[in-house]
N, C-alpha and C positions, 0 to 999 in steps of 0.2 A: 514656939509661938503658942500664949493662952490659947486652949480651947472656945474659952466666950469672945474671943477676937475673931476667930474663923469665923463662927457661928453669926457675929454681927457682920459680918462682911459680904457672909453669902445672902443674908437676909437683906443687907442694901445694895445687891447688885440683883438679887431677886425683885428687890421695888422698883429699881430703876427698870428693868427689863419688862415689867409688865406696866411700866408707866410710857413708856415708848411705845409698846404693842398699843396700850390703849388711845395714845394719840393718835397712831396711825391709822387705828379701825375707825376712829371717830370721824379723820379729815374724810377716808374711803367715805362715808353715811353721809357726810353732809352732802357729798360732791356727788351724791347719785351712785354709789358704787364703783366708778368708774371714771374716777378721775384721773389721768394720763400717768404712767411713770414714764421716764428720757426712754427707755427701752419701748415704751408702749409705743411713745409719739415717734419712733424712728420705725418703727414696723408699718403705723398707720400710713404717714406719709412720705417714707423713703422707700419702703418695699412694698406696698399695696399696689401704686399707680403703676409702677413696674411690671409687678406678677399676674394680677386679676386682669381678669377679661372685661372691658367695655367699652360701649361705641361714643360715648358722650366725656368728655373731659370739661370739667367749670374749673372755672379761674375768678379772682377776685379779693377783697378785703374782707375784714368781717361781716361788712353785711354780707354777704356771700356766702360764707363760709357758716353763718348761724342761718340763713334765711332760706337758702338750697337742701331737701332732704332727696338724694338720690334715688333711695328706696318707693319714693312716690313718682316718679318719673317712668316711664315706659320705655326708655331706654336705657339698655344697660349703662351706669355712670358711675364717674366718681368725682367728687367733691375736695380740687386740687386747693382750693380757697385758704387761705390763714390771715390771723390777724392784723392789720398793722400792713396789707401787702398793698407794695407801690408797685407802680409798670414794669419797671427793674428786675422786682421781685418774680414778678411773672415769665416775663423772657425768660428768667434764668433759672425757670423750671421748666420751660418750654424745650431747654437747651438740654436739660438735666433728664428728660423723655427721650430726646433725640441719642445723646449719647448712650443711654443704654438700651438703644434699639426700640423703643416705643412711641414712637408717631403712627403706628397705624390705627388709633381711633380716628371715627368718620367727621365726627362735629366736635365743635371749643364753642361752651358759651365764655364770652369774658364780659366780669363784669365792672361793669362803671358805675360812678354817679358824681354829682357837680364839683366833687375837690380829690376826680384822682389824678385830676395833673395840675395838682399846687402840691405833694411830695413828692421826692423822688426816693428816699434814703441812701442815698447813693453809695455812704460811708457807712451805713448800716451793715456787720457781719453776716445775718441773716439770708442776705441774699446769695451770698457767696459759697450757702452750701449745695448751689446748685447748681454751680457753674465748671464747666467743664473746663480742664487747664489751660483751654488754649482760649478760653473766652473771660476775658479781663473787663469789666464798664467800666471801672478805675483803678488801674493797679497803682500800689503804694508799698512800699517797704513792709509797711506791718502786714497788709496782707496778704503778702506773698511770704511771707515767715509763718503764717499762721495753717498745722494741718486743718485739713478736713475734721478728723476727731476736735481737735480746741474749739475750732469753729463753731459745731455743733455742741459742744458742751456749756459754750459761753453764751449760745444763744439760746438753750435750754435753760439755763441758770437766770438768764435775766428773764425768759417769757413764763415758764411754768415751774409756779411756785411748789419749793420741796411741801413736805408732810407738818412740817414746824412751822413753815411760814402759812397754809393752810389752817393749820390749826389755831392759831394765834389771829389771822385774818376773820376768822371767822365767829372766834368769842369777842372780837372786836365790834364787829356789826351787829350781833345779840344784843352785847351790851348798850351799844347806842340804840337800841331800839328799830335796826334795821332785820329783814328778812336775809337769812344767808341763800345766794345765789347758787342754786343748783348746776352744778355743768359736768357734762359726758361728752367725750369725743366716742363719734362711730367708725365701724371699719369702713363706712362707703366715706366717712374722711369729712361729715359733718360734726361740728363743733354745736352742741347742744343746751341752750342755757333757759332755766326755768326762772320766769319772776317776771311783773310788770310795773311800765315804766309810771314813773311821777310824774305830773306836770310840773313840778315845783322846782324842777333845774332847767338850766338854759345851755346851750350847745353854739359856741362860738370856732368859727373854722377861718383858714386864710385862705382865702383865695387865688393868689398871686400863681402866676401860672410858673409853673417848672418847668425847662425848657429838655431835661432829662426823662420825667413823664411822659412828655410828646414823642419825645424820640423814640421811648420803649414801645409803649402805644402800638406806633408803627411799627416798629419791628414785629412783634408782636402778630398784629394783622399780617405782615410780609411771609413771617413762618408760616402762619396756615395757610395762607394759598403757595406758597414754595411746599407745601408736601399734600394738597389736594384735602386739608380738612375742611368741610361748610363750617361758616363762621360765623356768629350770631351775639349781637351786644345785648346784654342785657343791661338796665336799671333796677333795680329792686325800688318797694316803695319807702316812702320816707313818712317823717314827722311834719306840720308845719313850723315846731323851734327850727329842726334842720334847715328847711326850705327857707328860712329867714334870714338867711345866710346871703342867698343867691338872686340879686337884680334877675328881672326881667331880661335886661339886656344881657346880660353876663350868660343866662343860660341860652337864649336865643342865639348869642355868637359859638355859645359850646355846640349845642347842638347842629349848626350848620357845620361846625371843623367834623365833628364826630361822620354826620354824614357824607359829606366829602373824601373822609378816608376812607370808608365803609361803602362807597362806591369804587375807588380807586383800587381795591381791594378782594372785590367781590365778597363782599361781606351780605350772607343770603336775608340778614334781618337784624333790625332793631328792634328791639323790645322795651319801652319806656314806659314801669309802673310806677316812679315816681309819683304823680301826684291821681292815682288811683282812690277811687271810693270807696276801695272792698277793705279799708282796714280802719282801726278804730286803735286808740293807744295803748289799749289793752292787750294791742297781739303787738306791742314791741315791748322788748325789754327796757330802753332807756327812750329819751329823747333826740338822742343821736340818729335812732333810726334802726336801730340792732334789732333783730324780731328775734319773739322767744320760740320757744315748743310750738306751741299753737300758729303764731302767726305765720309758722316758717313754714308749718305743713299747708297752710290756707297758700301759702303765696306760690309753690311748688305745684299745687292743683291746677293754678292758673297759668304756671310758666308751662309746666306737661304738656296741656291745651293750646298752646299757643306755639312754643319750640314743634310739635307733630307735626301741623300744619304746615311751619316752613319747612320742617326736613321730606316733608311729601310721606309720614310715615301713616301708618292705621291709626286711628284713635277712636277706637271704640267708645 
């Protein structure tokens, strides 16, 4: 084999290798350092809620999960929240505690707001990695063929984008002239995103009620009082695009279902900062309602405050 053949070979496997390094350190910078690997986000929220000590467990969708900072909270807590999470999704993390021995934290906030029982995902993967074998919401052939490992590989794959698609995602919104969105997941299991929102988009949601939602809901409230946890609904606040969503009536019949169960259930408090004064569109990331940095630590200050009081704790 020529000598100049080796030599150009190693010199373009030397390019490629340091053209990959440099993509990868660039996605890390954009995304705050700290942008999840599949190994990171299975430590975060498959073995943290397990392992770590604390008295406060939250549940809920992304607002949740971006709008909840643990660390500002006076109770030891974690931040059980993810993207995209339907009532489903919740029970069958509730299940996924129980089975490895972890219901003895004291309080669950879960959180709501006016369209989380119009999804259910029912047929969503996702939920299924937390369900224990002997609890099925809807068994089906595919899903009972599919492990635990597939499960969570395909549901990594379609939520958190590799180092390529990062990077390519991100000279894409440059280039249009967007700001690239900063995000960190933390160990207390907050999903952290920097940037605020436009008024120049509009947020269109369905409403139709899910009768799977409902179902989970309850169960749901049924687990925390079947193992002695205080339970406490929260609302996060919202946008008015969001709230444009939602008739008067429509939220007046939610809110009488929500309290009904939440008596039925000994549910020690609601907490409704929905249509709250203390925020301004600058502490959300979008119009949907998603709070950034800022907002999530302003809204945590007022949940601390408030969550104390029901749990009967000090609040200095």
């Amino acid at each position: 084999m020529p000598k100049s053949f080796i030599i150009k070979l190693c010199i373009f496997i030397l390019t490629v290798s340091v053209g990959i390094n440099a993509i990868h350190s660039f996605s890390k910078y954009i995304h705050g350092f700290a942008y999840p690997s599949q190994n990171d986000y299975r430590r975060i929220y498959f073995e943290n809620p397990v392992k770590n000590p604390y008295d406060l467990l939250i549940t809920g969708n992304s607002k949740i999960v971006n709008g909840v900072n643990p660390d500002l909270l006076e109770i030891g807590s974690f931040n059980f929240a993810s993207q995209g999470e339907s009532m489903p999704v919740t029970y069958a993390k509730l299940n996924f505690l129980e089975k490895n021995n972890r219901c003895d934290f004291r309080y669950i906030i879960l959180g709501l707001d006016y369209f989380s029982f119009s999804f259910s995902d029912i047929n969503d993967d996702s939920y299924m990695l937390y369900l224990p074998p002997d609890e099925k919401l809807q068994p089906t052939a595919k899903q009972s063929d599919i492990s635990l490992n597939e499960n969570f590989n395909r549901y990594m794959n379609s939520n958190y984008a590799s180092d390529w698609n990062v990077f390519f995602m991100t000279l894409f919104r440059m280039a249009s002239g967007k700001n690239p969105v900063i995000t960190y997941f933390k160990e207390n299991g907050q999903m952290v995103q920097r940037g605020v929102a436009s008024d120049n988009y509009q947020i269109i949601r369905n409403i139709e009620t899910d009768t799977n939602a409902v179902k989970y809901f309850i169960k749901s409230l049924a687990f925390a009082k079947k193992h002695g946890i205080d339970a406490v609904i929260v609302f996060p606040p919202s946008t008015k695009k969001e709230l444009a969503n939602y008739s008067g009536a429509y939220r007046m019949n939610f809110d009488r279902f929500v309290d009904s169960a939440a008596s039925k259930y000994d549910v020690k408090g609601i907490l409704n900062y929905t249509d709250s004064t203390g925020f301004e569109l600058r502490d959300f990331l979008d119009v949907a309602g998603h709070l950034n940095e800022n907002g999530a630590n302003k809204f945590t200050a007022m949940l601390n405050r408030d969550v104390m009081k029901i749990f009967g704790r000090k609040n200095d």
